[in-house]
N, C-alpha and C positions, 0 to 999 in steps of 0.2 A: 861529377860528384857521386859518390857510392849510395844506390840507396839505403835509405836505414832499414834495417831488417826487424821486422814485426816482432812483437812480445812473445813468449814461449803461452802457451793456454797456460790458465791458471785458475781453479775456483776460486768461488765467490768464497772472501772470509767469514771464519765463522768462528765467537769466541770458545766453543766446547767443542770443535776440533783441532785447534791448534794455540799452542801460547803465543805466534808470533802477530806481532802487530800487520796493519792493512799497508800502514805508509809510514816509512820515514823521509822525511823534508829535510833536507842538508842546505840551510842557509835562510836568514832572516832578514831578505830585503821585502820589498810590494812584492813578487813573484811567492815567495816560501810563504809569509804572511796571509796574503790574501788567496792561496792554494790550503792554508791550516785552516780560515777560517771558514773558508765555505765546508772543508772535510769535517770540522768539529760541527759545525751546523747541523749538518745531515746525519751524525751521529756514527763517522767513520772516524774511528780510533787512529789517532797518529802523533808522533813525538816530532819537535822542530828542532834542530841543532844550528847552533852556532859558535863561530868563534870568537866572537866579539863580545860586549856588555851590552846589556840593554839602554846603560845610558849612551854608550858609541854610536850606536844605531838608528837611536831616538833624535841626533843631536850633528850626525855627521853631513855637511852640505850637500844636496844632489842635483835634479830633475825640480823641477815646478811648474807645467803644465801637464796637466791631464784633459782628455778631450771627452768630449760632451758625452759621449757612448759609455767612455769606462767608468764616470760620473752612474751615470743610469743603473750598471750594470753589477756595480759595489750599492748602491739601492737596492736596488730587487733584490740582492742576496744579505740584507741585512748589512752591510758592512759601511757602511757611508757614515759619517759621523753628522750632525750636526753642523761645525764647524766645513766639510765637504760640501756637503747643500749650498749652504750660504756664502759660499768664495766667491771673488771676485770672478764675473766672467768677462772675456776679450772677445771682439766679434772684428776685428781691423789689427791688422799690420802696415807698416810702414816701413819704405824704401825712401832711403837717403842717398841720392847720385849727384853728382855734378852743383852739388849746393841746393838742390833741388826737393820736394817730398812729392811724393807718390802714394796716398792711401791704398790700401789694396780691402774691402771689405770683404772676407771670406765667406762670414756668417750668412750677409744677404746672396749670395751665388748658391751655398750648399746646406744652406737652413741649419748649420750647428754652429757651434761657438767652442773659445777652450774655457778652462777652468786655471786658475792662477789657484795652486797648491802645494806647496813645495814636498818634495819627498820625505822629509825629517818629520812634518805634519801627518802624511799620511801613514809612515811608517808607525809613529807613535800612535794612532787610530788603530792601525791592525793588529798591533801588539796586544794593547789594552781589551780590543774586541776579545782577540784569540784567550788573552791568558787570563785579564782580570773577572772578563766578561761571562764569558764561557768556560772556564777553567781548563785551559788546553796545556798541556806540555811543552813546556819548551826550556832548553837545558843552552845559556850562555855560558862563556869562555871554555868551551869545551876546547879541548887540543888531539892533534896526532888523528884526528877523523880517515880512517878508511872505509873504503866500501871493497866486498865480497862476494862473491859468488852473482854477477848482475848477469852475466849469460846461465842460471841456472832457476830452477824451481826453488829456489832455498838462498836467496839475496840477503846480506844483514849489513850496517855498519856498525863498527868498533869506533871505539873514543877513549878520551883520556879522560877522567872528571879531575877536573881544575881541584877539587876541592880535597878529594881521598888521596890523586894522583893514582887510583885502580881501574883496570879496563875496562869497559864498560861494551857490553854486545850486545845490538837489538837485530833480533833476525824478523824479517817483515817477508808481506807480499809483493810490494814498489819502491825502490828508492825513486821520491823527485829529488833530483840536482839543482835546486837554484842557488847556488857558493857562487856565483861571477865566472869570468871568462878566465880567471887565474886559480879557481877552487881546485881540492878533490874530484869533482863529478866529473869534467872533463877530462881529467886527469887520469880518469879510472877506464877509461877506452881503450878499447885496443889501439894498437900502436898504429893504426896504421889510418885511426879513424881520431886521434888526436890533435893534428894540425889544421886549423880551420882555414878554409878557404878566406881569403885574407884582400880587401882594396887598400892601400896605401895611398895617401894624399899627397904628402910630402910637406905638408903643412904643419904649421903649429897655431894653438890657438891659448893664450895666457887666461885663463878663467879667474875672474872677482868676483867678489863679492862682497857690496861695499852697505855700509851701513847711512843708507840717504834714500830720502824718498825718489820715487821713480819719478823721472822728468820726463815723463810719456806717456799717455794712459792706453798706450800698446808696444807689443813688440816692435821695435827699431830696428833697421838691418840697414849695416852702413856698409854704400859700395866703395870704395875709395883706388885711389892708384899704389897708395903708400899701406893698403893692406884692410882685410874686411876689420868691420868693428860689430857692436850688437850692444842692445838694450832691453833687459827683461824683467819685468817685475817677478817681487819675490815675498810680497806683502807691500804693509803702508807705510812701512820704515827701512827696507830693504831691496835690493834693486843688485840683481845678479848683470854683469859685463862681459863680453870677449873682445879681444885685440889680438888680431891677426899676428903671430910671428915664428920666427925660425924655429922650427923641428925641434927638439930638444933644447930652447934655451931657458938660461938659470934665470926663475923667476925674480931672485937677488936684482936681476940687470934693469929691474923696473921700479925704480924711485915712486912717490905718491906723486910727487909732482912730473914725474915721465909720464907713467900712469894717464895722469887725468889732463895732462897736453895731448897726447894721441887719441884721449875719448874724444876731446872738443873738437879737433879739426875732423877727424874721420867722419864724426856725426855732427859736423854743422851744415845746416841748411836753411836758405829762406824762412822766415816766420816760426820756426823752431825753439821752444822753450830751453833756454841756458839748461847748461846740465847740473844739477845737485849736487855737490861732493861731498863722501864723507869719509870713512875711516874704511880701508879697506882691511878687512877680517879673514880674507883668502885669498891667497893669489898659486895659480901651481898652473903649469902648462901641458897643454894634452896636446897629445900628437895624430892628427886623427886621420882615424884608417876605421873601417869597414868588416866585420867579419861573422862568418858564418859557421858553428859546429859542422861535420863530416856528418855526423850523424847525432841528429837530435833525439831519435830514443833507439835504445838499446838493448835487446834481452827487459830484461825489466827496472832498465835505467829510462828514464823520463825527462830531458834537464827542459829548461824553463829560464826565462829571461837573457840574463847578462851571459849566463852558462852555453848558452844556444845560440847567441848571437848579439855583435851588437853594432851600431848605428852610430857614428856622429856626431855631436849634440848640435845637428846644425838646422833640426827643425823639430826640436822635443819629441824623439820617436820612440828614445828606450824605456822610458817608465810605464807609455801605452802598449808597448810592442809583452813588455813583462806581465804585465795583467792580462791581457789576451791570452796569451799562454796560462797561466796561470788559473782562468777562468775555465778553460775548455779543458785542458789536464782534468782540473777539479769537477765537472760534470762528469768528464769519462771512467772517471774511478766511482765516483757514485754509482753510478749506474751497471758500474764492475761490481762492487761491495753487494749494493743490496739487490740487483735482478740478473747477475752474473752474465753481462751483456759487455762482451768486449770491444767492438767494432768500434765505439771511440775512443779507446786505446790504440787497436791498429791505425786509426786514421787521424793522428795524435799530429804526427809528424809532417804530415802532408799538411792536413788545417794551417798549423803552424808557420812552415815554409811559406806556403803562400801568400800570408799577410808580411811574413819576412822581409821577401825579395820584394815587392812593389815597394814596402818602405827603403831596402838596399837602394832600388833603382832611382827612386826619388833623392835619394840622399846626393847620391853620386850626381843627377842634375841639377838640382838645388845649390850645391857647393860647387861646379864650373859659372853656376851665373853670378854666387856671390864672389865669386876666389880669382875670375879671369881678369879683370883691370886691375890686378895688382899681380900677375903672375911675370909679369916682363915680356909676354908671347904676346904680339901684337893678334895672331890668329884665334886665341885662345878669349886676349878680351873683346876683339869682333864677335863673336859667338857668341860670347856673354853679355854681351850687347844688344844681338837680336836677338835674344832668349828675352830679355826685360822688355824690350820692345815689346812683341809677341804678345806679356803677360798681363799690359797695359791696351793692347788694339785690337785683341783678337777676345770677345766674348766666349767662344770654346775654347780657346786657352785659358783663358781666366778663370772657367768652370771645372774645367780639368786641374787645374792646380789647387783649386778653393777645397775639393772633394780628398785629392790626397793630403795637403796639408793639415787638414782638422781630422782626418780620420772617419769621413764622411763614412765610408764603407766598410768599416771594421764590424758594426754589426750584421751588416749584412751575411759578413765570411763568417760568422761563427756558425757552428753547425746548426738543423734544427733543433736539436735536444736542448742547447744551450742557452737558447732563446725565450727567456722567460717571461711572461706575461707579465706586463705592470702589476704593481699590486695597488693602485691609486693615485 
C-alpha cells in the first residue's frame, strides 16, 4: 500500500490575513459532526456540508453500539448528551452453537463495557450540539460538491445551493472528507490512490430491524450450519437482526414469516427466551467486504470514517473506528489553528491506520469463527470450531478477545495531545 504523503506546511490561520476559512467538513455522519463540534468548541471556524436533510440523517438506520472510550471521550469534549450518559450499558455476549449458550463476559476480563446508542440518536446529538448549540455552519441538501486544489496551498470546495441553484466556493486551509466510502473525498484522489484495498467475504448478510423488544439483554451471535444469525438491541422497543445469506439477494425473497422462522431456529438454544416478533421496518442486504483508503490523507485532504475505511458490521467497529478518527483529526487541527503545530497532522494517517488494521484484522477472525459451520468447507468449520473452543478454555484468549472487542485500547492509541484529562 502506497504511503500517504504528508500535508504541504501551511500556517496557522488567521482571520485578518486571509478570508478563507480553517476547515471545511464534506459530510454529516458521527465522523463530520463530532470533528465540527469539537472545531467549533475550540473556536476554529468551519462550515459542514451535506447532501442530505437533516431530517435524513437524524432518522436514517445505522450502528448502535458505542464503546466505553468514545462514551468518555465525547464527555470530555463537551459532546455527550444527557440521553449518552444514561444508555443502556452491555458488559456480556452470547454465543448460540449446537442448541447450546455460552456467555462470554467481556467487561469483567477488560474492565470496559459497550454503550447501546443507536447512530440516528447520536447523530441527532451532534447536530443540535454543533448547530443549535454552538451556532455552527452547516449547509444540508447541498449538490454537485467538488473539491479543488487538495495537493496545493490554496484547497476549496464548490457546491450547488439547493435553494439559489448558484455555485457556491469556500476556499479553506483543510478539506476533512467524511461523505462515506462512495462521497466526493475519495473520489477526489488521484487515480491511482482511489481504489481501496479491498477483503471480500463472499457473504451476505439481510439486515432488520424490527420493531419488538429485545429478547436478550445482550448481544446474541448465532452459530448455525444453515447460516449465522445475530441479536442486538437497539433500545427498549427495538431490536436490530442479521440472517446470514446469498451475496446480493433480493431482500423481496424474505417474507415476515421467512424472516422470523430462520431467527428461531438459528438462535434457538437451551433455556433461551422465545424471540419477540414484531413488524420489521428495514430489511436491505449488505454484502460484506472489508476496505481500506490508499491513502487516508492527502496534500491537504484528511478523510475520516466510512471515507477512509470500512469494517463489517460484524462487531460494531464503524461508528467507534469513525470517532476515533474524527477525534484525533480534530485535536490535530487545533493545535494546527491556534499554536501552528503540525506534527499531528503528519501523524494523522499513521494514528489512524493503526487502530484500522487491528480492527480489519479482528474483523476478518471474527467472521471465519462466526461464518465457517455454515460455509460448506468442512476445513473451514473445523477451524471455526477451535477458534470458539479456544475462546471459551483459554483464559488469554479470552482476554485477548475481551480487549479487541470492547475497544479496550482505543484510548490508549490516541496520541498524547488527545488525551484529555477528566473533567470530574
Amino acid at each position: 500500500m502506497p504511503e500517504h504523503l504528508p500535508p504541504p506546511s501551511c500556517a496557522p490561520y488567521s482571520p485578518g490575513r486571509s478570508a478563507r476559512l480553517p476547515v471545511v467538513i464534506v459530510g454529516a455522519g458521527p465522523a463530520g459532526l463530532a470533528l465540527a463540534g469539537v472545531l467549533r468548541g475550540a473556536s476554529v471556524d468551519c462550515v459542514v456540508l451535506e447532501a442530505e436533510s437533516r431530517r435524513f440523517i437524524e432518522t436514517r438506520p445505522r450502528a448502535g453500539f458505542l464503546e466505553e472510550w468514545a462514551v468518555r471521550a465525547l464527555w470530555r469534549r463537551g459532546l455527550a448528551s444527557p440521553g449518552l450518559l444514561e444508555a443502556q450499558r452491555q458488559s456480556e455476549c452470547e454465543f448460540r452453537v449446537g442448541g447450546e449458550r455460552y456467555r462470554f463476559g467481556y467487561a469483567e476480563l477488560s474492565g470496559h463495557h459497550h454503550v447501546v446508542h443507536p447512530q440516528p440518536l447520536l447523530v441527532t446529538d451532534l447536530v443540535h450540539h454543533y448547530a443549535d448549540v454552538l451556532g455552527g455552519d452547516i449547509r444540508f441538501g447541498v449538490r454537485e460538491v467538488e473539491l479543488h486544489g487538495i495537493d496545493t496551498d490554496t484547497p476549496a470546495v464548490s457546491y450547488t445551493d439547493p435553494g439559489s441553484g448558484a455555485r457556491v466556493r469556500l476556499e479553506c486551509e483543510v478539506i476533512a472528507g467524511c461523505d462515506g466510502a462512495r462521497g466526493v473525498s475519495r473520489a477526489s484522489l488521484p487515480a491511482e490512490y482511489r481504489e481501496p484495498a479491498r477483503l471480500d467475504y463472499g457473504i451476505g448478510w439481510l439486515a432488520l430491524l424490527a420493531e419488538a423488544p429485545p429478547s436478550s439483554d445482550c448481544v446474541v451471535f448465532g452459530v448455525h450450519p444453515r447460516g449465522f444469525a445475530a441479536h442486538m438491541a437497539r433500545g427498549p422497543g427495538t431490536t436490530r437482526y442479521y440472517l446470514q445469506c446469498p451475496p446480493g439477494d433480493d431482500p423481496e425473497n424474505w417474507s415476515h414469516e421467512r424472516v422470523w422462522s430462520e431467527l428461531r431456529l438459528r438462535l434457538e438454544a437451551a433455556g433461551a427466551a422465545p424471540l419477540t416478533e414484531g413488524r420489521l421496518v428495514e430489511k436491505r442486504v449488505l454484502d460484506l467486504h472489508n476496505q481500506v483508503a490508499r491513502a487516508v490523507s492527502y496534500g491537504r485532504l484528511y478523510l475520516a470514517g466510512d471515507a477512509a475505511h470500512l469494517v463489517a458490521p460484524i462487531a460494531a467497529k464503524g461508528m467507534n473506528l469513525a470517532l476515533f478518527d474524527a477525534l484525533v483529526l480534530a485535536d490535530a487541527l487545533v493545535a494546527h489553528v491556534h499554536r501552528g503545530e503540525s506534527e499531528g497532522l503528519r501523524a494523522y494517517a499513521a494514528t489512524s491506520l493503526r487502530r484500522v488494521w487491528e480492527y480489519q484484522e479482528f474483523s476478518e477472525w471474527f467472521c471465519e469463527l462466526l461464518h465457517g459451520p455454515s460455509s460448506g468447507d468442512p476445513f473451514r468449520a473445523g477451524m471455526a470450531a477451535a477458534r470458539l473452543a479456544r475462546l471459551f478454555d483459554s483464559p488469554a484468549a479470552a482476554a485477548s478477545f475481551a480487549e479487541v472487542y470492547v475497544g479496550a485500547a482505543s484510548e490508549r492509541h490516541l496520541p498524547e495531545f488527545s488525551r484529555l484529562p477528566s473533567s470530574g
